[in-house]
C-alpha positions as CSV (number, residue, x, y, z in Angstrom):
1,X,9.5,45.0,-39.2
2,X,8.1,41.4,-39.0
3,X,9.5,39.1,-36.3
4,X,10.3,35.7,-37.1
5,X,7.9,33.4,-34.9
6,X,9.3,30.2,-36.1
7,X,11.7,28.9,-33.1
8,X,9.2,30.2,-30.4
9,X,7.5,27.3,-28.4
10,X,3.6,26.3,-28.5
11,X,2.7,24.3,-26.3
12,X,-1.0,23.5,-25.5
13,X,-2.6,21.5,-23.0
14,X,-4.6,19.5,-25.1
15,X,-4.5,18.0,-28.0
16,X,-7.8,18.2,-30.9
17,X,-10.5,16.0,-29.5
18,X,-10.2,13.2,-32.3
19,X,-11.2,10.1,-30.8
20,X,-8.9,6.9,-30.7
21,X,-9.5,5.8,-34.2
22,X,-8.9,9.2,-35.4
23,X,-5.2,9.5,-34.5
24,X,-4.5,6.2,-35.6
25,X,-5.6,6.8,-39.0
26,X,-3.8,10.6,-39.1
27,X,-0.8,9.2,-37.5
28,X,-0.5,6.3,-39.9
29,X,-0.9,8.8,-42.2
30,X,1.7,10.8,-40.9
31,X,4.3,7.9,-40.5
32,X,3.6,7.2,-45.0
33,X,4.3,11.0,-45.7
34,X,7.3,11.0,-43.4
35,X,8.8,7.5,-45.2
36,X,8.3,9.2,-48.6
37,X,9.6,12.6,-47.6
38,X,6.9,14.6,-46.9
39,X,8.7,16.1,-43.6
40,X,6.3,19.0,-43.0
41,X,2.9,17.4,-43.6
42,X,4.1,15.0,-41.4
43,X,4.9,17.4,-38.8
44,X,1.6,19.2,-39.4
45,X,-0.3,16.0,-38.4
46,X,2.1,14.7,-35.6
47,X,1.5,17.8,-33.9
48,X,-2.3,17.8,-34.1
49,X,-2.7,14.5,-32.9
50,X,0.3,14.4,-30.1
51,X,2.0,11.9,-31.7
52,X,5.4,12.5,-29.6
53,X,7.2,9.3,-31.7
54,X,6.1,11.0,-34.7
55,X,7.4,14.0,-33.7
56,X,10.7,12.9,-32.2
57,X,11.8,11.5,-35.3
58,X,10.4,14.8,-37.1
59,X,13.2,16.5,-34.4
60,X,15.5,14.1,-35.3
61,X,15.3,15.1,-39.0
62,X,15.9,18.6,-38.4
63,X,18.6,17.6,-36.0
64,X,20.4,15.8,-38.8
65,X,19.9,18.9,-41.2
66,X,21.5,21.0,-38.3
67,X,18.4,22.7,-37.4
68,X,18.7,22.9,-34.0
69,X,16.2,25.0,-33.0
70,X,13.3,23.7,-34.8
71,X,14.7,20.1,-33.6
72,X,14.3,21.3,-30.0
73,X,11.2,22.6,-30.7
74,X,9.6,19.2,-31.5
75,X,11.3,17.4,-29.1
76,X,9.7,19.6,-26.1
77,X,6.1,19.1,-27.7
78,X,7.1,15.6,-28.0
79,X,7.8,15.5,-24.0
80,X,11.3,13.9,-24.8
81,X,13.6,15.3,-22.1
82,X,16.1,12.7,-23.4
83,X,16.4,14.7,-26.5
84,X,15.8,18.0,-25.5
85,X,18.1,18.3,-22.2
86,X,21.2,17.9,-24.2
87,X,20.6,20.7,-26.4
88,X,19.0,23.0,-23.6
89,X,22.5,22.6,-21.5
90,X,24.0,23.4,-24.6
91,X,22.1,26.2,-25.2
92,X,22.6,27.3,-21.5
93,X,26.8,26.9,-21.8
94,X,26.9,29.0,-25.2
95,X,24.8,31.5,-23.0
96,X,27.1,31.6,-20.0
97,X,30.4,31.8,-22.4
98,X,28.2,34.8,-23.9
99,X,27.7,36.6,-20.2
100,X,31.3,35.8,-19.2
101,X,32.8,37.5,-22.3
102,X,30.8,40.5,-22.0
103,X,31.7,40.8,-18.0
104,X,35.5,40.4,-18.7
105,X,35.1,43.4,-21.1
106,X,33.7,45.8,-19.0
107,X,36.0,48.1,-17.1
108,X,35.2,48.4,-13.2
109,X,34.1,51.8,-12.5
């Protein structure tokens, strides 16, 4: 059976050493494919170079498209806790409705 990696979180500590210049150029780059529509090879460069605007408005295109999961994902690389707490207590309520359903359906023994 293959698992389906693409909601799980990578994080790393640091980002491709591309000098300065470098990310300028890739994340002007990124910013013209994300205009035109190019949503993924945008991503693919936002995350490279740490770009967290880049990336926030990736997350907020998925978040329009109700893809919550993959919007949260780019919101954490992106270090936006503005974006990403609402949907992590969110997440955190639908999991404690979860826990309290199956609690009030087991018998005491």
């Amino acid at each position: 059976m293959k698992l389906d990696n693409r909601h799980f979180i990578k994080v790393t500590d640091s980002v491709t050493s591309l000098s300065s210049e470098q990310k300028a150029v890739l994340n002007r780059r990124g910013n013209r494919l994300f205009n035109e529509g190019f949503i993924q090879e945008a991503q693919r460069i936002f995350t490279t170079t740490g770009y967290s605007d880049g990336l926030t408005r990736v997350g907020d295109y998925y978040a329009a498209q109700q893809n919550t999961l993959e919007a949260l994902r780019l919101y954490y690389l992106a270090k936006n806790k503005r974006k990403s707490e609402p949907i992590i207590d969110s997440l955190v309520q639908i999991v404690k409705k979860l826990i309290d359903n199956d609690t009030k359906g087991v018998d005491n023994v």
